[in-house]
C-alpha positions in Angstrom: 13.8 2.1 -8.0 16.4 2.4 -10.4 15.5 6.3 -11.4 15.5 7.0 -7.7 18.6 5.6 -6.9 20.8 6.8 -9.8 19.6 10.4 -9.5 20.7 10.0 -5.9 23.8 9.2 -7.3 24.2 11.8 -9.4 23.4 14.5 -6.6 25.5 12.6 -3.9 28.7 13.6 -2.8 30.4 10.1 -4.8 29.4 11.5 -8.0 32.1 11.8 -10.1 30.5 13.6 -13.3 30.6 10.1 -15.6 27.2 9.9 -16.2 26.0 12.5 -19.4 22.0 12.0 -18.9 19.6 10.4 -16.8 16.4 9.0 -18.4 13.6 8.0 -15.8 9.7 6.6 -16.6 7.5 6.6 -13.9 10.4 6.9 -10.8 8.6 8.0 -7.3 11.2 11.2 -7.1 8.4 12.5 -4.9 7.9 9.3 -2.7 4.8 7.3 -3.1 0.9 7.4 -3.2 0.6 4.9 0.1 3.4 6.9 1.9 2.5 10.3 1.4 -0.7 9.3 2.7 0.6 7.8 5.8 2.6 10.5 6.8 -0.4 12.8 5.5 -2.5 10.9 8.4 0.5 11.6 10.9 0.5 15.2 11.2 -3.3 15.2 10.8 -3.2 13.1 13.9 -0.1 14.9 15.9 -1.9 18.2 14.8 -5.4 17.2 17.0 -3.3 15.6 19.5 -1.7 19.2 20.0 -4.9 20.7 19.6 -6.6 17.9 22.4 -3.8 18.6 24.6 -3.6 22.5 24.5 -7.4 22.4 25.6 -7.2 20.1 28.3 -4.4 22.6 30.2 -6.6 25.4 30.4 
């Protein structure tokens, strides 16, 4: 949580250029494995939802 929260830093608008390098090992900068998946599985779902409820006004 550290890498993630001190590249935040550094990309915020309260960074105040004191910090020379950033050295992370093994930060989620992408998010993680068990939420990607989740919100993977919500649009899959929203998406037939759609899909369900386009057919059903015809």
């Amino acid at each position: 949580m550290g890498g993630v929260v001190s590249r935040e830093y550094v990309q915020g608008n309260f960074y105040n250029g004191d910090v020379n390098k950033i050295i992370t090992l093994d930060s989620p900068h992408e998010g993680t494995g068990a939420l990607n998946m989740q919100l993977g599985l919500l649009l899959f779902c929203s998406k037939i939802r759609r899909k369900s409820f386009k057919e059903n006004r015809v």
